[in-house]
GUDREN-375861 format. One record per residue (C-alpha): x, y, z. Coordinates in steps of 0.5 Angstrom, whole numbers, plus 2048, in hexadecimal, padded with zeros to 3 digits. Layout:
<sites>
site X X | Y Y | Z Z
...
</sites>
This chain:
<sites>
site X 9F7 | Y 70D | Z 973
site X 9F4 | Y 70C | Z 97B
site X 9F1 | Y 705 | Z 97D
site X 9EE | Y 704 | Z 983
site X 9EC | Y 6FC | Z 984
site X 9E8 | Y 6FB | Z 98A
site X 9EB | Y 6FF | Z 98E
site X 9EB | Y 701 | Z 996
site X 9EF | Y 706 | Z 99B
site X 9EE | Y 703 | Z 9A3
site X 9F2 | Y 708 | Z 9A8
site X 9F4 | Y 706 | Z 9AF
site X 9EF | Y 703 | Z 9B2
site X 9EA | Y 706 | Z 9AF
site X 9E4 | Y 702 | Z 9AE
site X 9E1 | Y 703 | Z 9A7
site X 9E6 | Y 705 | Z 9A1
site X 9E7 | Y 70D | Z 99F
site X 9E5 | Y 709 | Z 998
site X 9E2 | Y 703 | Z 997
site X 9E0 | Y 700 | Z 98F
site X 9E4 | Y 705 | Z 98A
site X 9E5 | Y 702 | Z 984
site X 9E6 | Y 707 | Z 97E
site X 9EA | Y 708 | Z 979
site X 9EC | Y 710 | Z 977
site X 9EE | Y 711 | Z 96F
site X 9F4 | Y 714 | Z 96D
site X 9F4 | Y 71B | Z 96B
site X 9EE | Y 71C | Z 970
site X 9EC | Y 721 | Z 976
site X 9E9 | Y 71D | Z 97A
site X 9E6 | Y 721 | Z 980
site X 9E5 | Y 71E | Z 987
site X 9DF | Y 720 | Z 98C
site X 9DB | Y 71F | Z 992
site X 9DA | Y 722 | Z 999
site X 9E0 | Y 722 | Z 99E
site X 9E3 | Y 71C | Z 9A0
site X 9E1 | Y 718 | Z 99C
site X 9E8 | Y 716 | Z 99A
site X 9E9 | Y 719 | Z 993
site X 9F1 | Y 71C | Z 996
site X 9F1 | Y 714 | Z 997
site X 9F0 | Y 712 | Z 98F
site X 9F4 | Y 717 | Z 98D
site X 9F9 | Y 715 | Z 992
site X 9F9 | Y 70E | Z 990
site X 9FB | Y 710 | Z 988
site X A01 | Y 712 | Z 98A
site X A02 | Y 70D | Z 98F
site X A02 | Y 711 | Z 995
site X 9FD | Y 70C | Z 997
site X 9FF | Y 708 | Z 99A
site X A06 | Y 709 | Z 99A
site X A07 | Y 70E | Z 99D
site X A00 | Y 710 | Z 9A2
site X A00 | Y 708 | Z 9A4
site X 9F9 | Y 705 | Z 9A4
site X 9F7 | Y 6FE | Z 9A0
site X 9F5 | Y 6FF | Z 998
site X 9F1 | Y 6F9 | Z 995
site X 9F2 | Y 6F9 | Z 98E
site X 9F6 | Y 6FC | Z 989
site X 9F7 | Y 703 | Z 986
site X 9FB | Y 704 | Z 97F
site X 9FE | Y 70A | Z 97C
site X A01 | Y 709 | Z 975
site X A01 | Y 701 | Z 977
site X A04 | Y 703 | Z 97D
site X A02 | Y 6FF | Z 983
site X A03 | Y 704 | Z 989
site X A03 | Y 6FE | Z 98E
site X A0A | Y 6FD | Z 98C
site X A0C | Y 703 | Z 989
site X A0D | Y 709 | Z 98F
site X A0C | Y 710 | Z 98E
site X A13 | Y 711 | Z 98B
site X A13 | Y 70C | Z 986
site X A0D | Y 70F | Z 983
site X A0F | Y 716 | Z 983
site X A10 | Y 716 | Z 97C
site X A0A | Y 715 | Z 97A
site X A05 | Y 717 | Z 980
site X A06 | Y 71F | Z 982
site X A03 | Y 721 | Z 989
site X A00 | Y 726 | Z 98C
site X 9FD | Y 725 | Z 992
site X 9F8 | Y 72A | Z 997
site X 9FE | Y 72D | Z 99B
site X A03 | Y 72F | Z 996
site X A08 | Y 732 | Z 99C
site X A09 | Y 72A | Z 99D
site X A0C | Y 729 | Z 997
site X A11 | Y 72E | Z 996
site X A19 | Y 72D | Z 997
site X A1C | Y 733 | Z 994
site X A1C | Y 739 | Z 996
site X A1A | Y 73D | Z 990
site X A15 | Y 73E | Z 98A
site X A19 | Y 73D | Z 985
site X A1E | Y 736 | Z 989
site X A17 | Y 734 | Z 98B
site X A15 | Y 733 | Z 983
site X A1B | Y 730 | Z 981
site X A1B | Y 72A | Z 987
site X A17 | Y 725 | Z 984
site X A1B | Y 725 | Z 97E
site X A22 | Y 724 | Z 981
site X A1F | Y 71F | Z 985
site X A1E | Y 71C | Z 97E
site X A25 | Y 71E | Z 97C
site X A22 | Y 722 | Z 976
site X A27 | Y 727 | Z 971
site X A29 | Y 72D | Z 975
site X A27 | Y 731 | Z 96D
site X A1F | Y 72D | Z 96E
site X A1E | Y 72F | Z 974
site X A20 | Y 736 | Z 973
site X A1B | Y 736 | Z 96D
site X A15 | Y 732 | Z 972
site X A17 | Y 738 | Z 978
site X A15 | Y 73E | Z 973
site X A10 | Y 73A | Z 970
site X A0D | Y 739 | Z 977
site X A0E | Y 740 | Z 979
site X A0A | Y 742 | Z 973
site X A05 | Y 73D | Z 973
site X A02 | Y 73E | Z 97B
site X A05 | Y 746 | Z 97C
site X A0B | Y 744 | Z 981
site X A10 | Y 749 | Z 97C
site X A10 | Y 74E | Z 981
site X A11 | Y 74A | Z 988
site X A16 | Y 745 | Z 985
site X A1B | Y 748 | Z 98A
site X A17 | Y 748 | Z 98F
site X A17 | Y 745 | Z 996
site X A11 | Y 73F | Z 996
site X A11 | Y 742 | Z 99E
site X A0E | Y 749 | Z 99B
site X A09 | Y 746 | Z 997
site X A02 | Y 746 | Z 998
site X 9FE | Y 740 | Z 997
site X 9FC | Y 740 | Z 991
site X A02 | Y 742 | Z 98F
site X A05 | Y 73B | Z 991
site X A00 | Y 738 | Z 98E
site X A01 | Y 73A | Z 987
site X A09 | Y 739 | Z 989
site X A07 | Y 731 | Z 98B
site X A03 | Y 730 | Z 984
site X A09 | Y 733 | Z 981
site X A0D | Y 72F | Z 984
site X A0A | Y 729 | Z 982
site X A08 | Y 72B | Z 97B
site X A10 | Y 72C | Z 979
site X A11 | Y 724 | Z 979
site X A0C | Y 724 | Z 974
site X A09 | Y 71D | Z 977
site X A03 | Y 719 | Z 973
site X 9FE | Y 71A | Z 97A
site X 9FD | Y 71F | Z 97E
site X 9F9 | Y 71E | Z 984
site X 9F7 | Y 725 | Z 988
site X 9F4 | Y 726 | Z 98E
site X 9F1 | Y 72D | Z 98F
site X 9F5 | Y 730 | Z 98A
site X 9F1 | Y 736 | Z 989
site X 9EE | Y 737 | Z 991
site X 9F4 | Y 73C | Z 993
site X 9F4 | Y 740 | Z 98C
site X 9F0 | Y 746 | Z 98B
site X 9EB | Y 746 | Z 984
site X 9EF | Y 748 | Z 980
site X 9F6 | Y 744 | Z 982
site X 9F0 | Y 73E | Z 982
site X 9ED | Y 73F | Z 97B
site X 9F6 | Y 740 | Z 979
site X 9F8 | Y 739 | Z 97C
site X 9F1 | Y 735 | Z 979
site X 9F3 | Y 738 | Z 973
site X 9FA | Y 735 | Z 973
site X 9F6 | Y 72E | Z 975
site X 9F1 | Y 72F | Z 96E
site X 9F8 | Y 730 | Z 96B
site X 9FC | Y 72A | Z 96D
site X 9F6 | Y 725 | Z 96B
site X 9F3 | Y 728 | Z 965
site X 9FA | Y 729 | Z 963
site X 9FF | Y 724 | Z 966
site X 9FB | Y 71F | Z 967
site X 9FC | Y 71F | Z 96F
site X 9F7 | Y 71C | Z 973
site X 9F5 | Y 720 | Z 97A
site X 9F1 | Y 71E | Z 97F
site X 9EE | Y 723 | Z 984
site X 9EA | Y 724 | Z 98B
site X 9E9 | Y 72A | Z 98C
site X 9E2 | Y 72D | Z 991
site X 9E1 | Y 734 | Z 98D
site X 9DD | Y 730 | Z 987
site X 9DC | Y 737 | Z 984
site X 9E2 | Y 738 | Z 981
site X 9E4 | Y 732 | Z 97E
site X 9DD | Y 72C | Z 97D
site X 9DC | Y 730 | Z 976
site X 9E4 | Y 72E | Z 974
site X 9E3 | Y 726 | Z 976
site X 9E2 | Y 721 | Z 971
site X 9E1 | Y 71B | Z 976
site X 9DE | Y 71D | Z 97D
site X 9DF | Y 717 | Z 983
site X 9DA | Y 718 | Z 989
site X 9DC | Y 715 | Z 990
site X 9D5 | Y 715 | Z 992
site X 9D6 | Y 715 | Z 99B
site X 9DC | Y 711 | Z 99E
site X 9DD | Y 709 | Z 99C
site X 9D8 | Y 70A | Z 997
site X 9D9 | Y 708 | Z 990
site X 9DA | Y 70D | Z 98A
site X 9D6 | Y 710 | Z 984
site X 9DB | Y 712 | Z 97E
site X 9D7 | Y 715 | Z 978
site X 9D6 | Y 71C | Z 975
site X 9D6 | Y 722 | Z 978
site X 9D0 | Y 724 | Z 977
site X 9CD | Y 71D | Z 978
site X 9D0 | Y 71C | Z 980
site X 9CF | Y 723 | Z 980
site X 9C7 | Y 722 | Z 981
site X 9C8 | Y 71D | Z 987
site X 9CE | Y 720 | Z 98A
site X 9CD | Y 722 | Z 992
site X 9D3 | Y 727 | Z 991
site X 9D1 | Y 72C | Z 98B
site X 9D3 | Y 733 | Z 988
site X 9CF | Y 739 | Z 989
site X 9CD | Y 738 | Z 981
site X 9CB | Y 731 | Z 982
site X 9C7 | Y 733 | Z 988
site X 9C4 | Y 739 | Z 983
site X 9C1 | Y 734 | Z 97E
site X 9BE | Y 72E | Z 983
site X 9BB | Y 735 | Z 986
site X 9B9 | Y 737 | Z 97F
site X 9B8 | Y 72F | Z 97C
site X 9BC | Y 730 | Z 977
site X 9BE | Y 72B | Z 973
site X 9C3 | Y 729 | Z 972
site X 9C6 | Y 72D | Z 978
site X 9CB | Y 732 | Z 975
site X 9D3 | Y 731 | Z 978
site X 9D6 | Y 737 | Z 975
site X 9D3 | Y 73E | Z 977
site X 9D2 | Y 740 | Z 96E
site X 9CD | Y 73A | Z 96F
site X 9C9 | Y 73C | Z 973
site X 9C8 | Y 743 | Z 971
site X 9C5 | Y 740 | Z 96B
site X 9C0 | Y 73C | Z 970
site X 9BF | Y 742 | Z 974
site X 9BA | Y 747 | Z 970
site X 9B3 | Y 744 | Z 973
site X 9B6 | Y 744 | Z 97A
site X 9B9 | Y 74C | Z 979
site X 9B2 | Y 74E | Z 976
site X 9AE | Y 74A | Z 97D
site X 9B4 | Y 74E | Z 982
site X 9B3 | Y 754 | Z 97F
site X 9B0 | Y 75A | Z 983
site X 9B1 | Y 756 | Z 98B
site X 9B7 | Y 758 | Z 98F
site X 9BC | Y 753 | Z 991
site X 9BE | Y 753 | Z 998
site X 9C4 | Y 756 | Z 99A
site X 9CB | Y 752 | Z 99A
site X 9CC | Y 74F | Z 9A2
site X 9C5 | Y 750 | Z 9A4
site X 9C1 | Y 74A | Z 9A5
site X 9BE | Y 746 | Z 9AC
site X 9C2 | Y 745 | Z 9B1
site X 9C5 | Y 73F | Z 9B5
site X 9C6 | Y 73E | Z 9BC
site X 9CE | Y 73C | Z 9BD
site X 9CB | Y 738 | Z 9C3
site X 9C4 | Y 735 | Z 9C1
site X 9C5 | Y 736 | Z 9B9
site X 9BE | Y 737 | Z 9B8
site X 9BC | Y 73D | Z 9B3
site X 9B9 | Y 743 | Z 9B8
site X 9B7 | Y 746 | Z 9B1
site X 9B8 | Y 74E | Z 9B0
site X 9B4 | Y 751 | Z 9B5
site X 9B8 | Y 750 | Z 9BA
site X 9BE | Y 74E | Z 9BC
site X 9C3 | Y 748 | Z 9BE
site X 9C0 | Y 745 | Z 9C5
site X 9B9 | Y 74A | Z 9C4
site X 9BC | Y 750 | Z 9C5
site X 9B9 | Y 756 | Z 9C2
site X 9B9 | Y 75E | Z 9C2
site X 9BF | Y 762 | Z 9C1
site X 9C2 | Y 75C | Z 9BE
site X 9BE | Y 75A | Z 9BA
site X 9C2 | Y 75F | Z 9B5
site X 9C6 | Y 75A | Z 9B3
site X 9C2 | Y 756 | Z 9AF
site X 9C1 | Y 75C | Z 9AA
site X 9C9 | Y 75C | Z 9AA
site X 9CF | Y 75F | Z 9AC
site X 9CD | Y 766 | Z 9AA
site X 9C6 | Y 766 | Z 9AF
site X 9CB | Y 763 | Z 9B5
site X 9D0 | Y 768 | Z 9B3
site X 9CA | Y 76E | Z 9B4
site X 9C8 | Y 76B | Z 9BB
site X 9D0 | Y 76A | Z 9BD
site X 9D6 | Y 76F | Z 9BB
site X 9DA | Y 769 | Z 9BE
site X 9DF | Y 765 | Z 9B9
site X 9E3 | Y 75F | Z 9BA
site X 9E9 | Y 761 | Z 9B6
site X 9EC | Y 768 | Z 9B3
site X 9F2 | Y 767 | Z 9AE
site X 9F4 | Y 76F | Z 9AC
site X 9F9 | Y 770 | Z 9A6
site X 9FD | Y 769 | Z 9A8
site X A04 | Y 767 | Z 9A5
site X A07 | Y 760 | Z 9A5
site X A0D | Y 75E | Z 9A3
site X A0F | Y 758 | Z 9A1
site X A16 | Y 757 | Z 99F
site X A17 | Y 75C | Z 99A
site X A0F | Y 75B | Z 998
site X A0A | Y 761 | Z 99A
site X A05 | Y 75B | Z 99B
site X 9FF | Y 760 | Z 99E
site X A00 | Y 768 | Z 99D
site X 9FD | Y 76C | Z 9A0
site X 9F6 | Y 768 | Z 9A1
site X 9F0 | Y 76B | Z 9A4
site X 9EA | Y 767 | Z 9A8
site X 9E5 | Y 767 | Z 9AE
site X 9E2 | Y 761 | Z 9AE
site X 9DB | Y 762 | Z 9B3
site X 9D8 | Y 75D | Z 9B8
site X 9D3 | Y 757 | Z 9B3
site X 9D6 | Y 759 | Z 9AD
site X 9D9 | Y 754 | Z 9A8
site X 9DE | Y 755 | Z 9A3
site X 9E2 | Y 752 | Z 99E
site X 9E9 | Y 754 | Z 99C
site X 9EA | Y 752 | Z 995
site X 9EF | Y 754 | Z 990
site X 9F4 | Y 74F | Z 98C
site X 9FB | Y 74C | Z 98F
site X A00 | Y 74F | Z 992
site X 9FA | Y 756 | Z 993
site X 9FB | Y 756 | Z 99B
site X 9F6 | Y 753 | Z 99D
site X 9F9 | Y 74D | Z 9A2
site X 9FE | Y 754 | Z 9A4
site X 9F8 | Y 758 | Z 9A6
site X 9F5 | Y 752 | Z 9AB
site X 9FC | Y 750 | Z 9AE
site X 9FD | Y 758 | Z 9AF
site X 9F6 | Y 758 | Z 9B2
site X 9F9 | Y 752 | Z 9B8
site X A00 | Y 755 | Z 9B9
site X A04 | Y 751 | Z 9B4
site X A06 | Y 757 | Z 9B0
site X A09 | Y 75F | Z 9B3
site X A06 | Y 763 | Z 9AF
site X A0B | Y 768 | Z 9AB
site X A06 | Y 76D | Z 9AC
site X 9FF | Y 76F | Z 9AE
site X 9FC | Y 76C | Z 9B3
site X 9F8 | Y 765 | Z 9B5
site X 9F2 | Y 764 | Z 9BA
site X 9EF | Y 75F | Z 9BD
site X 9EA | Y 75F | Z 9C2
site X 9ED | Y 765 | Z 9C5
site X 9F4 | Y 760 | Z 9C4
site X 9FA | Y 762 | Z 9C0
site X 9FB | Y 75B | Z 9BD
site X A02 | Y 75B | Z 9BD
site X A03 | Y 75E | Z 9C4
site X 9FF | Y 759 | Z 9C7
site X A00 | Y 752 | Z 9CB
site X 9FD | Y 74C | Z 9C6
site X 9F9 | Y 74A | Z 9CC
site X 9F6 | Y 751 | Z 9CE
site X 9F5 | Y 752 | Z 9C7
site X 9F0 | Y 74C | Z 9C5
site X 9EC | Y 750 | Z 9C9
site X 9EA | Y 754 | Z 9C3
site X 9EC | Y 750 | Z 9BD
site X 9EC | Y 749 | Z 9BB
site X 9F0 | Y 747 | Z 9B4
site X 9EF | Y 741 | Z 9B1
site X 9F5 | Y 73F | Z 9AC
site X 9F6 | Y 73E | Z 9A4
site X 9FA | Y 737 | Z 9A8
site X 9F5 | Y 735 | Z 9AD
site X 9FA | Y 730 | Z 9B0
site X 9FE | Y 736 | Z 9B2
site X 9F9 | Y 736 | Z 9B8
site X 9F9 | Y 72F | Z 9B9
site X 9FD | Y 72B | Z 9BD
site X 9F9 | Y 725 | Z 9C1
site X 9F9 | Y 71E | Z 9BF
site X 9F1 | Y 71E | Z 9BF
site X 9EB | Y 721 | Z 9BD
site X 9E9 | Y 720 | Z 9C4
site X 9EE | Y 724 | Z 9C7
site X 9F0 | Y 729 | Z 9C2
site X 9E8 | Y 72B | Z 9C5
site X 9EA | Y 72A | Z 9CC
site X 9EF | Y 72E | Z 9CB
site X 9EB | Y 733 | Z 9C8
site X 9E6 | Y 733 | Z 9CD
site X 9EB | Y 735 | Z 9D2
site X 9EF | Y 73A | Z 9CF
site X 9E9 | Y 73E | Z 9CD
site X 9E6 | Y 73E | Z 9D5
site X 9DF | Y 73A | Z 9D1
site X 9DB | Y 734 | Z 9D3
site X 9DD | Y 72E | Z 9D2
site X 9DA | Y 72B | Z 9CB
site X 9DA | Y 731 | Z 9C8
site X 9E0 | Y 731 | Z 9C3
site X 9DD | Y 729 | Z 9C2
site X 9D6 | Y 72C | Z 9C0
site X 9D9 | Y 731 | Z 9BA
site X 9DD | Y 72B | Z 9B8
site X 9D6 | Y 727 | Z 9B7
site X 9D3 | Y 72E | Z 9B5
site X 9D8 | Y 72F | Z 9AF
site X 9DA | Y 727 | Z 9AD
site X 9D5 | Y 721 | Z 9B1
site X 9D9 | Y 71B | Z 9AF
site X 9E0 | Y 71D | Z 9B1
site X 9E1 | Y 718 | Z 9B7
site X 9E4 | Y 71B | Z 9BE
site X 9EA | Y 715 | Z 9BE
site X 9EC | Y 717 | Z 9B7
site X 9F4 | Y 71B | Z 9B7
site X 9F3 | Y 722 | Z 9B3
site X 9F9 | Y 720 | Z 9AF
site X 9F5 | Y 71A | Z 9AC
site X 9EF | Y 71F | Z 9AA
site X 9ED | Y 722 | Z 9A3
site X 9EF | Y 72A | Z 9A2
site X 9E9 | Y 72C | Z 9A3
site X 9E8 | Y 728 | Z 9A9
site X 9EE | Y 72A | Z 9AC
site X 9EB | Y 732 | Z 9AA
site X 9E5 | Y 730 | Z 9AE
site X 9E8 | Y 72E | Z 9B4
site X 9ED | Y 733 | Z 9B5
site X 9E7 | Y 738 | Z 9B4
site X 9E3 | Y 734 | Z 9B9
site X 9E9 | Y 736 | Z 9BE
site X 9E9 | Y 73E | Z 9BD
site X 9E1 | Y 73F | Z 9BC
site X 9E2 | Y 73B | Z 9C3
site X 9E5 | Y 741 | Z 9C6
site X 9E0 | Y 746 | Z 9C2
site X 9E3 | Y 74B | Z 9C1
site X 9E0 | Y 752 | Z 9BF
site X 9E5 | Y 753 | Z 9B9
site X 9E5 | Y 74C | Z 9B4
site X 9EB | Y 74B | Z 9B0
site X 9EA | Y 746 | Z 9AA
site X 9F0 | Y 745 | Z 9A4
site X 9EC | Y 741 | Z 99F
site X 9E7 | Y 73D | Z 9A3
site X 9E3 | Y 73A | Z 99E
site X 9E9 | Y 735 | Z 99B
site X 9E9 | Y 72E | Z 99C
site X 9E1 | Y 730 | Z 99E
site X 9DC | Y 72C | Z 99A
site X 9D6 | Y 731 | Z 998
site X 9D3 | Y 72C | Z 99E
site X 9D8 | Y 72E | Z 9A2
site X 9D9 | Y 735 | Z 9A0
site X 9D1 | Y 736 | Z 9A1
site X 9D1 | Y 734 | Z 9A7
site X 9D8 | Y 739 | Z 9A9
site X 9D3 | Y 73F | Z 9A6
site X 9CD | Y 73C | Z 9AB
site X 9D1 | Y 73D | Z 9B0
site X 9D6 | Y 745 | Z 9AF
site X 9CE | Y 746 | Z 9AD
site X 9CD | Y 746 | Z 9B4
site X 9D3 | Y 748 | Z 9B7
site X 9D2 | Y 74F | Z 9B3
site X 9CB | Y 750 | Z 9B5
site X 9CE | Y 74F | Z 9BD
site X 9D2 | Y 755 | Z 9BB
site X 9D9 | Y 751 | Z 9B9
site X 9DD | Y 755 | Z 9B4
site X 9E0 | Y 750 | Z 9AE
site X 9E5 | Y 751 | Z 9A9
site X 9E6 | Y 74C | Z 9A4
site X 9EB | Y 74B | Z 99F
site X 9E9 | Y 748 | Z 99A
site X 9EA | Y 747 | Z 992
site X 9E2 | Y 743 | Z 993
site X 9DD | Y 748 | Z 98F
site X 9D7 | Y 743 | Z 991
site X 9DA | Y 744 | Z 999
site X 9DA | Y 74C | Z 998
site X 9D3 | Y 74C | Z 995
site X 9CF | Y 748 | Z 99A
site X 9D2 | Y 74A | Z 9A0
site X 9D6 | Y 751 | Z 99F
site X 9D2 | Y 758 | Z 9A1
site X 9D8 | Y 75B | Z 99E
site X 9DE | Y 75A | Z 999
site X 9E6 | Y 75D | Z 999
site X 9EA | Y 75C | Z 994
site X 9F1 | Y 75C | Z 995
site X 9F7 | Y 75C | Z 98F
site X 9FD | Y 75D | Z 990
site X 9FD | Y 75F | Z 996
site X 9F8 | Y 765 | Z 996
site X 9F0 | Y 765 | Z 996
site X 9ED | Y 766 | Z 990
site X 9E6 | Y 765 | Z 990
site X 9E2 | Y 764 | Z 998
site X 9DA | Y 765 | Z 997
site X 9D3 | Y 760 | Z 999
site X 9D5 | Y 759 | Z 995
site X 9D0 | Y 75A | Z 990
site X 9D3 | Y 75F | Z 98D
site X 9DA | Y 75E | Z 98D
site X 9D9 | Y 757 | Z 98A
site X 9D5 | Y 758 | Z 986
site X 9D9 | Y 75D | Z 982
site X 9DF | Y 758 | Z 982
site X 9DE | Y 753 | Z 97E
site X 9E4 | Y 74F | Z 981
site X 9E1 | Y 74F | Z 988
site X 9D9 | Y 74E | Z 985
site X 9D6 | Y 748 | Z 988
site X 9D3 | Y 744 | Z 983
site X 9CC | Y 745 | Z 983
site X 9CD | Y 74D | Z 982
site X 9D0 | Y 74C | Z 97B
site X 9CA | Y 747 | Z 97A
site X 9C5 | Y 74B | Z 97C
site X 9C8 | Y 752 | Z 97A
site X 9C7 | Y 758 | Z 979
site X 9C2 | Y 756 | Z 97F
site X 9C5 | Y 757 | Z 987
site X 9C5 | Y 750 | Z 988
site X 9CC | Y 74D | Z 98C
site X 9C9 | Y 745 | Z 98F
site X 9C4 | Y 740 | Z 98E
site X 9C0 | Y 740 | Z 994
site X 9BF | Y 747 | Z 992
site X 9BC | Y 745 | Z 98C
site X 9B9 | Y 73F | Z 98F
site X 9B6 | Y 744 | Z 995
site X 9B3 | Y 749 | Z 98F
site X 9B0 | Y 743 | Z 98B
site X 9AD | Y 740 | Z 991
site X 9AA | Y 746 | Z 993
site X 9A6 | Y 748 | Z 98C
site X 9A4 | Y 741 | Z 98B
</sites>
């Protein structure tokens, strides 16, 4: 159905291609995942299906890529929209209607479909990606993940015979994600569709694919074969997959009902030890980023602040202060109660994770947090700030918000003088927005425009630029998406070291990986209420949608990651 002949993307003036050597062919009716670290031009094979590439991105394609018999150097975009739908990483890009329920029936007018078909492809779409209830509404008023199943729907209702998507489940909660792969599983075994996929959150969806290709670094020629076969030699892996190289298993498991059936010694060996807690670990410099270990602090510090390392609850002891307090909060939105009467302190070096479905309050509850909403009632706090009262430049201060759009916060022409910029608005030494770039992303060039980086390298810059003002309140809306598991290592390294200097960090996030190796504490939110709020291992443990894998692998045992594992197997060797 796809065929890729020895094809190559050259950008610009760029000295090497994003790909080089792809020579291919995806079988009809086949899910065939894409995968590989950060940057290293999976979005620039998806985009050359569909003819983006180079149509519309520019740049020199060598080679020839055919969909259904369809060259796409000489069909643009639109001359294949019959039979390739899109769905891109930012979805917001690709809408042009206002509401739901237009935005499904779009692509079918621009095919001049019968007004009875689309009727009937709108309610089954409805149905099939849980939209019936928001069809009315306004595509500004919903959350992220709301948008993303709006942007999968509207591809789906012209029934195209490929389907390419980029990060299909990166905004969506577990079981938004779980219902949009389903509909995928449904549209290949049952109608033949042939979907071609990248996505970074490997967890919940390797186990779905029948073909995995596997961009190894940039340039580099690609492994296609099955899951479990590049899955032994993929650098970017998910934590199952890490759990059975840790473990020597073979074959490596994809899906976590495999693993459970492998995990029997492994229980026996782990039963009786102690994991460490959720958050802990050796702390890096921010300046340095050499680990200081767990006897005293970032720089050498030591005494009263080496509370921190035994979590949130022993700074809170040697301190009463907080970073932010949100008492009996309302926020409308519209005619929406997005938060009611919400309650939550937040305490110097605590990390927290917020989670709960789309649409629960969670992006409401930060933006409120940096004066973006008036609260209907109750009362916000902020470093002894009222947010909404206060001016944004006196207000970052105390708090520093990173959003789910991370080009909203970028506005240079390159990364060099986005970190300029950086460096000077935060009063910080020169270079000091550079080294976090490098920190979190090494490869991304200063010349580069932040327009022509990858979701995750854009993600990364712009969390450069805020932690350059380091702020004692750290707000992060879905951080990790578009982030390898490289990458979001890294990004952990470096809040790890943040908290233990005594930052406070909220992250929005539907990650369940994230919140278990970094999170001291877990709030759920839904419908705009807080439901749960606890220690992590608790309260993720008792949910099976927010349980990272290796706790279902390893139940009824409280282990949450594999360098929790790997720790205790080194330890008793």
């Amino acid at each position: 159905m796809i065929r890729f002949e020895q094809v190559s993307v050259t950008y610009g003036d760029a000295t090497v291609p994003a790909v080089q050597g792809v020579d291919l062919t995806v079988p009809e009716g086949e899910l065939c995942l894409l995968v590989g670290p950060s940057g290293v031009g999976k979005s620039t094979l998806l985009n050359a299906v569909c003819g983006l590439v180079p149509h519309f991105t520019g740049g020199t394609l060598h080679g020839r890529v055919t969909v259904d018999g369809r060259d796409t150097r000489t069909h643009k975009p639109r001359e294949l929209a019959d039979v390739v739908g899109t769905v891109g990483q930012d979805p917001l890009a690709h809408f042009v209607t206002d509401t739901v329920e237009d935005e499904l029936a779009y692509g079918m007018e621009s095919l001049g479909l019968a007004p009875d078909v689309m009727r009937r492809r709108v309610e089954e779409t409805l149905d099939l990606l849980g939209l019936a209830e928001l069809r009315d509404r306004a595509i500004t008023t919903l959350s992220g993940g709301q948008m993303q199943r709006v942007a999968i729907g509207s591809v789906l209702t012209t029934h195209p015979k490929v389907l390419v998507l980029d990060e299909p489940t990166s905004a969506l909660d577990p079981a938004a994600a779980e219902e949009v792969l389903s509909v995928l599983q449904r549209l290949v075994h049952d109608l033949g569709t042939t979907v071609l996929l990248a996505e970074h959150r490997l967890e919940r969806v390797v186990q779905y694919a029948d073909q995995v290709i596997l961009l190894p670094a940039p340039g580099a020629a690609p492994l296609m074969g099955a899951p479990a076969d590049i899955m032994a030699v993929s650098p970017v892996h998910p934590p199952v997959v890490a759990l059975g190289r840790l473990a020597h298993w073979s074959p490596l498991p994809l899906s976590v009902r495999d693993a459970r059936r492998k995990a029997a010694p492994l229980r026996d060996r782990l039963a009786g030890t102690t994991p460490q807690a959720p958050g802990a670990g050796s702390r890096v410099s921010l300046e340095t980023g050499t680990g200081t270990g767990t006897g005293s602090d970032v720089g050498g510090r030591t005494g009263t602040d080496s509370a921190v390392a035994e979590g949130p609850a022993a700074f809170a002891g040697a301190s009463a202060a907080t970073s932010a307090v949100v008492s009996a909060l309302t926020v409308h939105r519209g005619r929406i109660d997005a938060l009611h009467r919400v309650h939550l302190a937040v305490h110097p070096g605590e990390a927290i994770a917020l989670m709960g479905r789309n649409g629960a309050g969670k992006s409401t509850l930060l933006s409120t947090l940096v004066g973006m909403h008036q609260p209907a009632a109750g009362t916000v706090r902020v470093g002894g700030a009222t947010p909404h009262r206060t001016s944004p430049r006196e207000l970052l201060r105390h708090v520093g918000l990173v959003p789910q759009e991370p080009r909203d916060l970028l506005y240079a022409d390159t990364v060099a003088a986005e970190c300029a910029a950086a460096d000077q608005d935060a009063d910080a030494p020169a270079g000091s927005c550079r080294a976090l770039v490098t920190r979190l992303l090494p490869d991304v060039p200063d010349s580069v425009h932040p327009r022509d980086l990858s979701e995750g390298q854009r993600l990364a810059l712009a969390l450069a630029v805020v932690l350059t003002a380091r702020p004692p309140l750290l707000l992060l809306d879905e951080p990790t998406r578009g982030l390898d598991y490289a990458a979001k290592a890294r990004l952990i390294e470096v809040l790890r070291a943040l908290a233990a200097e005594g930052h406070s960090i909220i992250l929005a996030t539907h990650d369940v990986e994230l919140a278990a190796e970094l999170a001291h504490r877990v709030v759920i939110l839904a419908d705009g209420e807080v439901v749960a709020d606890g220690p992590t291992d608790e309260v993720v443990v008792s949910s099976p949608s927010f349980a990272p894998q290796v706790s279902k692998v390893l139940a009824p045992l409280p282990w949450l990651t594999v360098p929790q594992v790997a720790r205790a197997l080194e330890a008793t060797a």
